[in-house]
DRENGUNU-859638 format. One record per residue: residue in one letter; x, y, z of N, C-alpha, C, CB in turn. Coordinates in steps of 0.05 Angstrom, whole numbers. Glycine has a CB too. Example, Ala and Ser with C-alpha at 12.3 -4.5 7.8 and 13.67 -1.06 7.14 Angstrom:
// DRENGUNU-859638
(node a,(264,-114,156),(246,-90,156),(264,-66,156),(226,-89,181));
(node s,(257,-45,142),(273,-21,143),(258,1,157),(282,-12,114));
//
This chain:
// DRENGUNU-859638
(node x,(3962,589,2120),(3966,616,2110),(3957,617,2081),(3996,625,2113));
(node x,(3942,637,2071),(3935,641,2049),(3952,647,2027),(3920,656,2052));
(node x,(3954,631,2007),(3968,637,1984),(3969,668,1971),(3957,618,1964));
(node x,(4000,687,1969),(3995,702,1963),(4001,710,1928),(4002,713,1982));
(node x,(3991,716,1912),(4006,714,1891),(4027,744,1880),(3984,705,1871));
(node x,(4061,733,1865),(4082,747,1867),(4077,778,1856),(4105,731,1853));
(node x,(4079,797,1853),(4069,818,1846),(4090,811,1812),(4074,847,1871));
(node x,(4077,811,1790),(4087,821,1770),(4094,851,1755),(4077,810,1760));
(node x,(4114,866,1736),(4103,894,1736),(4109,891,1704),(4119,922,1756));
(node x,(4094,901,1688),(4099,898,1654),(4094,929,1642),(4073,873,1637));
(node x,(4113,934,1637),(4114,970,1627),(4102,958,1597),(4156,992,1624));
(node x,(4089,965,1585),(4074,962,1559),(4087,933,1550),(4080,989,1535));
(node x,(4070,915,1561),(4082,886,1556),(4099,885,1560),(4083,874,1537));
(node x,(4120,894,1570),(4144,878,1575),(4158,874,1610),(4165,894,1555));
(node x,(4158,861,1611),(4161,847,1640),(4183,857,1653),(4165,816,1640));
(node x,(4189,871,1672),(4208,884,1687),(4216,867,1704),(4200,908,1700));
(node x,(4241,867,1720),(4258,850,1739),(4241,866,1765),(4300,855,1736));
(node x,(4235,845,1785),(4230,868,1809),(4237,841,1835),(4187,888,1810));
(node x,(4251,847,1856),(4259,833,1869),(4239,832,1898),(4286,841,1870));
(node x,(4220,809,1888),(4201,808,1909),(4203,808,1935),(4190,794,1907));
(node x,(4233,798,1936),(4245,794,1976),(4250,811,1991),(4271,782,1984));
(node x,(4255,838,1972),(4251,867,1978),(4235,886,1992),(4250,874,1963));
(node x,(4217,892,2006),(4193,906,2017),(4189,930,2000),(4196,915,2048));
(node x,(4161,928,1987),(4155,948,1976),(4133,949,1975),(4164,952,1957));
(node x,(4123,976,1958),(4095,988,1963),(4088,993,1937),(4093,1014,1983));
(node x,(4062,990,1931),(4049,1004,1906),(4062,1030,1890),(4023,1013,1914));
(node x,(4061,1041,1918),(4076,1068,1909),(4105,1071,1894),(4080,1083,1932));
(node x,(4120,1048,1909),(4139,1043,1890),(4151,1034,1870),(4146,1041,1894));
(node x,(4123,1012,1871),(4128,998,1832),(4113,1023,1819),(4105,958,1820));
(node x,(4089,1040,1821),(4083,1067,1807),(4113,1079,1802),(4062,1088,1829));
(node x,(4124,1091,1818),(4149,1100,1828),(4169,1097,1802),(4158,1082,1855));
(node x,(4176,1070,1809),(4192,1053,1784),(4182,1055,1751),(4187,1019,1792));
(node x,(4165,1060,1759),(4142,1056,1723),(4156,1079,1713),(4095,1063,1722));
(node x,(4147,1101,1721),(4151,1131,1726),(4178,1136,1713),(4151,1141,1760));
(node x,(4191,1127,1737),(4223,1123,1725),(4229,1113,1699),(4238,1104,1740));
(node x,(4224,1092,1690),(4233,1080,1673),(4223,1088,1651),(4233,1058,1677));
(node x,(4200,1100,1639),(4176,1118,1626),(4200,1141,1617),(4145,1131,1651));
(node x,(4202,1156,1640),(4221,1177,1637),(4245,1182,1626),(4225,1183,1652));
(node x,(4260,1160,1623),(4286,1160,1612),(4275,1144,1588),(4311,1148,1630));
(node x,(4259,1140,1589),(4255,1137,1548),(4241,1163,1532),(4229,1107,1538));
(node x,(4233,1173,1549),(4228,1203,1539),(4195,1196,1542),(4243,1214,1502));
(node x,(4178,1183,1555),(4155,1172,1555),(4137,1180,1586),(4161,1140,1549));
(node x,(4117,1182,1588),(4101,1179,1613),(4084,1158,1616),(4085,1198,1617));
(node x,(4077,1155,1643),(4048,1135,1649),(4032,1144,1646),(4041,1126,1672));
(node x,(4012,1128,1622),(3981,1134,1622),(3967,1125,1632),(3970,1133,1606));
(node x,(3969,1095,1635),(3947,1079,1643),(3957,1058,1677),(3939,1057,1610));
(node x,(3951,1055,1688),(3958,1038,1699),(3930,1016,1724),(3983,1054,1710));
(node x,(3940,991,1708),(3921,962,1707),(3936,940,1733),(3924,944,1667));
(node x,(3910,935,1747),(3923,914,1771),(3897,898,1775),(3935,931,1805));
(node x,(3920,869,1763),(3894,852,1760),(3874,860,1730),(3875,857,1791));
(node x,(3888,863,1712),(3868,869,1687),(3853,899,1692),(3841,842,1684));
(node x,(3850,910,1717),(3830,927,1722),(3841,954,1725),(3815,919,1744));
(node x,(3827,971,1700),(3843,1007,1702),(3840,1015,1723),(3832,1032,1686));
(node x,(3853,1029,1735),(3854,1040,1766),(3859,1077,1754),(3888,1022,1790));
(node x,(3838,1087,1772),(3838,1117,1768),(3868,1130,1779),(3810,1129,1786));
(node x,(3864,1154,1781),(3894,1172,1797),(3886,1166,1826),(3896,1216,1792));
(node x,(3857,1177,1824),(3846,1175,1864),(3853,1146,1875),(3804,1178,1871));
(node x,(3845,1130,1855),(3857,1091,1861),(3881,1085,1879),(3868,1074,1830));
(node x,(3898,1108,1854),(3920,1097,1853),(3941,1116,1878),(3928,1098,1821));
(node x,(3926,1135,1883),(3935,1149,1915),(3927,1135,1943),(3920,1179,1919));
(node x,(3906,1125,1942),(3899,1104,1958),(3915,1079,1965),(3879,1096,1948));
(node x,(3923,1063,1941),(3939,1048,1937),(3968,1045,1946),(3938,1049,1917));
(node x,(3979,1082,1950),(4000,1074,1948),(4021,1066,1973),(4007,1091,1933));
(node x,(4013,1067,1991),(4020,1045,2018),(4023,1021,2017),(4001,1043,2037));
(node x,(4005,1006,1996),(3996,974,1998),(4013,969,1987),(3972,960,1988));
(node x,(4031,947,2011),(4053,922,2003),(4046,910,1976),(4052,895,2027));
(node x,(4066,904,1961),(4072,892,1935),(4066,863,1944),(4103,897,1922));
(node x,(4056,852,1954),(4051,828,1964),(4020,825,1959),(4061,825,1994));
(node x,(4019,810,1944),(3999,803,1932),(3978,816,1913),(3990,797,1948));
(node x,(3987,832,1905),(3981,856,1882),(3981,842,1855),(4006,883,1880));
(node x,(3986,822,1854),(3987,797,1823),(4002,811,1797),(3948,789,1809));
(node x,(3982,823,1782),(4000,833,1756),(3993,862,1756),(3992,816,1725));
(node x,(4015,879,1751),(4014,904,1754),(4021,919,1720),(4037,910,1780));
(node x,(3994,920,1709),(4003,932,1669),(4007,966,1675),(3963,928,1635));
(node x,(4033,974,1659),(4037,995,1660),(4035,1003,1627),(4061,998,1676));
(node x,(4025,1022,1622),(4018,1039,1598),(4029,1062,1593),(3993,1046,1598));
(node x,(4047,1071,1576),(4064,1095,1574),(4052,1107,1544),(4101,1087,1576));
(node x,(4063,1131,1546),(4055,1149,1519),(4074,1172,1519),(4022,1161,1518));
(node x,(4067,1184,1499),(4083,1212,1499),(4070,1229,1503),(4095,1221,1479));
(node x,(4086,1246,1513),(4060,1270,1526),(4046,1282,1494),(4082,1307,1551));
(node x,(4058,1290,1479),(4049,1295,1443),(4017,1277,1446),(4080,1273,1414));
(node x,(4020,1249,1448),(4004,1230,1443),(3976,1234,1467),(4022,1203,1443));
(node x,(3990,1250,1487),(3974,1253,1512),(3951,1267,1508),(3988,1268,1533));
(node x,(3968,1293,1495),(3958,1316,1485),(3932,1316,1467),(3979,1328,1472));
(node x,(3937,1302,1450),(3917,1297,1431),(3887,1283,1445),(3931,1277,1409));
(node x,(3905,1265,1458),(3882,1252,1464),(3861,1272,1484),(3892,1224,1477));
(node x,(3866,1285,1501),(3859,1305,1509),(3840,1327,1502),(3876,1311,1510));
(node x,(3856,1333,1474),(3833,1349,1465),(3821,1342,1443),(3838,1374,1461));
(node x,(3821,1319,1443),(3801,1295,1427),(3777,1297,1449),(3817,1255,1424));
(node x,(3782,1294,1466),(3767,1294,1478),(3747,1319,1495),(3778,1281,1487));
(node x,(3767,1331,1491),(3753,1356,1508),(3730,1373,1487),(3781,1380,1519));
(node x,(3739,1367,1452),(3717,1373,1429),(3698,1360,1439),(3721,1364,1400));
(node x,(3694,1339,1444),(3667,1315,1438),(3661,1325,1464),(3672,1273,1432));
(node x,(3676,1331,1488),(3648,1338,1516),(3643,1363,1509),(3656,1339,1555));
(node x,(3649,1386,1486),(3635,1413,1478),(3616,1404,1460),(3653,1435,1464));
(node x,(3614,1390,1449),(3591,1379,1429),(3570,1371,1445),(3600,1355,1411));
(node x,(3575,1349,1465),(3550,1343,1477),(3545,1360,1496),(3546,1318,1487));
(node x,(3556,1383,1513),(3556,1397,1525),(3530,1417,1516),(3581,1403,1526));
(node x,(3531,1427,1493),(3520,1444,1470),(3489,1437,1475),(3533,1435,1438));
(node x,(3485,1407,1469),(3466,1394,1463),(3450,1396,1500),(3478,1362,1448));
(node x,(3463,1389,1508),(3459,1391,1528),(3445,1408,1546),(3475,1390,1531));
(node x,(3465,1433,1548),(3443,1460,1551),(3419,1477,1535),(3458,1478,1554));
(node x,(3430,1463,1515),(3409,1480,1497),(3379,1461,1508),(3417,1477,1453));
(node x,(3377,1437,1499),(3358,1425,1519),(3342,1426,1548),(3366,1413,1521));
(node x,(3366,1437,1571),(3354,1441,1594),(3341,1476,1593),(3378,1433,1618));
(node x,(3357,1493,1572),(3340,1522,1568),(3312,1520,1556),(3355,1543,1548));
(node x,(3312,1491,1534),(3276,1492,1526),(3269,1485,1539),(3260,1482,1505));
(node x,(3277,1467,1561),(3254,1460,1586),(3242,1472,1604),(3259,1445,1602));
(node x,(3275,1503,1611),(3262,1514,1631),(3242,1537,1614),(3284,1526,1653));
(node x,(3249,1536,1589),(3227,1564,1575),(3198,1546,1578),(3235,1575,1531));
(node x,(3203,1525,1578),(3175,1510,1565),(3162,1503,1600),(3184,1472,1539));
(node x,(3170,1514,1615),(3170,1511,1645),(3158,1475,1655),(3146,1538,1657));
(node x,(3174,1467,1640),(3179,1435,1644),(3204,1433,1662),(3185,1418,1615));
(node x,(3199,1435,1685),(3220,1434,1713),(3231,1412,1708),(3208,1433,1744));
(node x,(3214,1387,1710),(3218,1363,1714),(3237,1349,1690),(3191,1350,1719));
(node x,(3230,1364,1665),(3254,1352,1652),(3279,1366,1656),(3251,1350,1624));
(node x,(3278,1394,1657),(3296,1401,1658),(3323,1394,1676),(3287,1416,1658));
(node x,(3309,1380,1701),(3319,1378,1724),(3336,1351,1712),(3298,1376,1750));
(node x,(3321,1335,1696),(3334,1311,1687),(3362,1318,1662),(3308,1292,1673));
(node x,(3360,1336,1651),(3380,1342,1637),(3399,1354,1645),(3375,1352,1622));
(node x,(3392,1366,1668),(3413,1381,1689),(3426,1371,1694),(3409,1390,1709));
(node x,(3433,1354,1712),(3438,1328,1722),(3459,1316,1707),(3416,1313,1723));
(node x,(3457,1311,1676),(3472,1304,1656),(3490,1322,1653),(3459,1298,1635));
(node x,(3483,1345,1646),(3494,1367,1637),(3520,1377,1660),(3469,1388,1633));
(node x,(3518,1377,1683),(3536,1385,1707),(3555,1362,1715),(3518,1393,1733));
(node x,(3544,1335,1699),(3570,1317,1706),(3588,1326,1689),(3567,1284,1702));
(node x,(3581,1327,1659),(3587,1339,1645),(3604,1359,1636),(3578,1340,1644));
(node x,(3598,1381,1650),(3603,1410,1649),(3638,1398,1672),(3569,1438,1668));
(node x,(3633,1377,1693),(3648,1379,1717),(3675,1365,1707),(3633,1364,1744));
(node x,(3675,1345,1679),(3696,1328,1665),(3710,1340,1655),(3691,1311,1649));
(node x,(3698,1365,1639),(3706,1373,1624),(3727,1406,1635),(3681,1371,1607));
(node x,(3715,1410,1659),(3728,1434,1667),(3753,1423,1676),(3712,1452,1689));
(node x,(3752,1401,1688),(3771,1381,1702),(3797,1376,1680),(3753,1349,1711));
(node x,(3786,1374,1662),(3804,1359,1628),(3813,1388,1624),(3778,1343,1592));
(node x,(3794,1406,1616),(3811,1434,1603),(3830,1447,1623),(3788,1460,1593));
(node x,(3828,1447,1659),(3849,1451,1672),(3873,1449,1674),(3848,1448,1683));
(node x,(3871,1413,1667),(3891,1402,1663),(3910,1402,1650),(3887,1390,1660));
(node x,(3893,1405,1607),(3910,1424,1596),(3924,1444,1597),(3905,1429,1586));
(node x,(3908,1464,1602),(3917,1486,1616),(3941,1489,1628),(3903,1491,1632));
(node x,(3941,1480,1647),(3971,1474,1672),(3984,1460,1653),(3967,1452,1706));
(node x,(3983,1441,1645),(4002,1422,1626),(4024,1442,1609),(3981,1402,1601));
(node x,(4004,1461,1594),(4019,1475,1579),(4030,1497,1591),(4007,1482,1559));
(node x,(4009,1516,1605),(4033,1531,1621),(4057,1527,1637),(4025,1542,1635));
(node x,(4051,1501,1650),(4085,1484,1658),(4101,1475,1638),(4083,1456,1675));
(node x,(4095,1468,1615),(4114,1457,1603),(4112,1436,1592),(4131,1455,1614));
(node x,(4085,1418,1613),(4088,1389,1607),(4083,1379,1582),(4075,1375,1621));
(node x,(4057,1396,1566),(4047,1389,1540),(4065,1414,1523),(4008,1389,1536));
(node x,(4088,1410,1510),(4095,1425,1484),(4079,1430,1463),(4112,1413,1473));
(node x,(4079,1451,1453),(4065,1464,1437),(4077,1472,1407),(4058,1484,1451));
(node x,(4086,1471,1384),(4095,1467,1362),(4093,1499,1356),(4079,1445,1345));
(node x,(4110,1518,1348),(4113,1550,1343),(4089,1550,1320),(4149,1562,1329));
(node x,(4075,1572,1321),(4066,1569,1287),(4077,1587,1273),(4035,1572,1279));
(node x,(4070,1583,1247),(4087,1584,1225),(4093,1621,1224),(4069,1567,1194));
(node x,(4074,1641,1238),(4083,1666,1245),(4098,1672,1270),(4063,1679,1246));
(node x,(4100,1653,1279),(4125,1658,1304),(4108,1665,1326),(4150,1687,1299));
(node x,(4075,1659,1323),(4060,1674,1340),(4047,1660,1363),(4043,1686,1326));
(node x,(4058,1663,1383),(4050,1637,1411),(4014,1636,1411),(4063,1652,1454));
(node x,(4012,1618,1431),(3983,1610,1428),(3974,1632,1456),(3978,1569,1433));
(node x,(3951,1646,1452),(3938,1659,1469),(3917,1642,1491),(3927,1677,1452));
(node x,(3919,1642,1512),(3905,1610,1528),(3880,1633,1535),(3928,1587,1566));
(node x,(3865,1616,1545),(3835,1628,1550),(3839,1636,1580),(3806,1604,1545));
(node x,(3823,1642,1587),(3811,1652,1626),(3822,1620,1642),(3758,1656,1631));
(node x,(3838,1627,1658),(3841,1605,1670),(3826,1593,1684),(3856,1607,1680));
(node x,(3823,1561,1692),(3802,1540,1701),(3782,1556,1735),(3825,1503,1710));
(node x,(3800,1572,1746),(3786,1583,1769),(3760,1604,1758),(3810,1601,1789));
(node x,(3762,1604,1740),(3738,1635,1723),(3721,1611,1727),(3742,1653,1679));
(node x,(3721,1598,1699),(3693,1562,1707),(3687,1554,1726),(3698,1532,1701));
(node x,(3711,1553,1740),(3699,1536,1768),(3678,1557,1786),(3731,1528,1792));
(node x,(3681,1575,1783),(3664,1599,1802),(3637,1600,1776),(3688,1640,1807));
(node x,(3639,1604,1760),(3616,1602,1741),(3588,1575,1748),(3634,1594,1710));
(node x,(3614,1549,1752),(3602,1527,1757),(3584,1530,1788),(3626,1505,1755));
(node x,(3596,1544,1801),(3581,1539,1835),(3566,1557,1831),(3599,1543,1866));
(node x,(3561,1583,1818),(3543,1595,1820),(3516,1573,1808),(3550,1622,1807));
(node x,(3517,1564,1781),(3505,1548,1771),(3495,1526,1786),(3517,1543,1754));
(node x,(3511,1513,1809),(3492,1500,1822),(3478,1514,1852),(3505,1472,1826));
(node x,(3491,1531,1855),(3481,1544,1882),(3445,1565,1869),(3516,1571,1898));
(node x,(3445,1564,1845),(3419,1567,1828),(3408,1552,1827),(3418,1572,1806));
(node x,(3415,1528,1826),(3395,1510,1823),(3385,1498,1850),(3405,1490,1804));
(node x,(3409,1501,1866),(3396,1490,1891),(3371,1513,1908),(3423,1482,1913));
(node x,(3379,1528,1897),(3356,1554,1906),(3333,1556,1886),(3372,1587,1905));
(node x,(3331,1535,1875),(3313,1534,1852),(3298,1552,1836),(3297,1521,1857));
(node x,(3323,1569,1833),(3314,1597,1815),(3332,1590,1789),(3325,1634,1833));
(node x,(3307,1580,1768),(3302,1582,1743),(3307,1595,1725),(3287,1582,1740));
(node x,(3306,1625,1730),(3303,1645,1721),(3337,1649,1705),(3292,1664,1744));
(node x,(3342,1652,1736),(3370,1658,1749),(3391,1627,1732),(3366,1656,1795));
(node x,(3389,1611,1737),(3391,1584,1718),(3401,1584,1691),(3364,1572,1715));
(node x,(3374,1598,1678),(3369,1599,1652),(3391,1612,1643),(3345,1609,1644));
(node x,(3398,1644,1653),(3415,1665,1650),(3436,1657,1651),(3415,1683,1665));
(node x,(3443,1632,1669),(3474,1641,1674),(3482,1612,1651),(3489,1639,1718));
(node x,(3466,1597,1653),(3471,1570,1625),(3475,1579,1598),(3442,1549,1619));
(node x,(3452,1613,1592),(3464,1613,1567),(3482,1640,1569),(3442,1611,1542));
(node x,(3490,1659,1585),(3501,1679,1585),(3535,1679,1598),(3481,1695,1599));
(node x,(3532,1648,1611),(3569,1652,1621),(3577,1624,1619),(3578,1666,1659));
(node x,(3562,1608,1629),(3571,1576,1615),(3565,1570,1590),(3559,1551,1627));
(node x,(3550,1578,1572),(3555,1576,1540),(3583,1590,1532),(3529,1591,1523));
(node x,(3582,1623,1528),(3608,1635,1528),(3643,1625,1535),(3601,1650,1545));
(node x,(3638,1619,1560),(3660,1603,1571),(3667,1575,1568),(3659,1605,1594));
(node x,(3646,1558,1555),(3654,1537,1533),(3663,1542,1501),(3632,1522,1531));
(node x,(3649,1567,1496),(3666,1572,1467),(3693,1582,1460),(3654,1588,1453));
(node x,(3705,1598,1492),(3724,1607,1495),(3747,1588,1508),(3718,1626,1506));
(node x,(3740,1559,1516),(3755,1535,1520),(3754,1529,1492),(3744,1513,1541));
(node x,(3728,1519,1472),(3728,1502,1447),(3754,1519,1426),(3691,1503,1432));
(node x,(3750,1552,1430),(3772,1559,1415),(3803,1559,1417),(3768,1577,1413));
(node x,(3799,1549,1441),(3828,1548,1450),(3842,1518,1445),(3829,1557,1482));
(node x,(3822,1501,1447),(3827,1471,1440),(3829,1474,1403),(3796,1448,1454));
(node x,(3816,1486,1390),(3816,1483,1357),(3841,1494,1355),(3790,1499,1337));
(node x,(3853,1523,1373),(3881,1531,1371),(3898,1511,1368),(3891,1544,1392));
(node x,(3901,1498,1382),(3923,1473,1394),(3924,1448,1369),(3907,1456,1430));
(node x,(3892,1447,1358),(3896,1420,1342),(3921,1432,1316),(3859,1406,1328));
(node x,(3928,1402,1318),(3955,1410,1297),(3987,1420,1312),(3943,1440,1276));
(node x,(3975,1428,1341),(4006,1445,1335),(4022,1417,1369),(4003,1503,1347));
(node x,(4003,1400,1364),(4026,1391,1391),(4045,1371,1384),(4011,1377,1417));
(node x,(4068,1375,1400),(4096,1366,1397),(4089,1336,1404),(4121,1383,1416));
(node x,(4096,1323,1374),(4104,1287,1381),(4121,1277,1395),(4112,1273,1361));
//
């Protein structure tokens, strides 16, 4: 019989009791993480099996599979405050290259250079697809509750933009253009409702910097 090795679980380095004689599932050392995250006032950010980051989709897959032989299980916590930031740290820098981005595939299609354009496209819609994904997220985060938001100093709440279903319909038109390989039609909607509706996410992210709860 093949050697299996004991499942370990380490919430930010530090090594948790878990009683291997027990039957359990991925799902429930996640489970446990969760828990224990929570009563320190903390969440899971990251979570590593075998050295290796494992996505959300990973980690839904995962969560059936016996604790038996799963080796070392790193758990990564943060504060949602700390979440937050990071978030729309991030969600600036995909409006920046975003920018760059389209503005590039519109001189290709003016310059009726298909072929590049098609190559920047390509970039641009993974792109466009992270980022709608990230600003949703926010989105919901804050309208639930999960990311706190700091009053500002006029008592005056934050105004949120068009919610993520406006983009997402923006976005399919955008590729259902391109798969109909109307250019034209392309061009219009890159700089007339997906430019727009990135400046009206970017303003809503510059709202936020500064005001999220540590």
């Amino acid at each position: 019989m093949a050697y299996l090795p004991i499942m370990r679980l380490l919430i930010d380095g530090k090594e948790i009791a878990w009683d291997s004689s027990v039957p359990g599932t991925f799902g429930d050392v996640v489970g446990e993480a969760v828990r224990r995250a929570a009563a320190d006032g903390r969440i899971v950010h990251r979570v590593e099996v075998e050295g290796r980051e494992i996505s959300t989709q990973v980690e839904r897959e995962m969560a059936g599979r016996p604790v038996d032989g799963l080796g070392e299980v790193h758990v990564r916590t943060t504060t949602s405050g700390a979440l937050l930031g990071e978030a729309i740290d991030g969600a600036v820098h995909l409006v920046q290259a975003l920018r760059q981005d389209i503005q590039g595939v519109l001189s290709s299609l003016r310059a009726d250079d298909v072929s590049a354009a098609n190559s920047l496209y390509v970039s641009c819609v993974e792109s466009l697809g992270t980022f709608f994904e990230l600003a949703g997220a926010v989105f919901n985060g804050v309208r639930t509750g999960a990311f706190r938001l700091r009053d500002s100093a006029a008592g005056v709440g934050l105004e949120l933009p068009e919610p993520p279903a406006e983009t997402t319909e923006i976005l399919q038109r955008l590729l259902a253009a391109h798969k109909e390989e109307d250019w034209q039609r392309m061009a219009d909607l890159l700089e007339r409702e997906v430019s727009p509706n990135l400046e009206e996410w970017s303003a809503f992210f510059s709202a936020m910097r500064g005001r999220e709860a540590r």
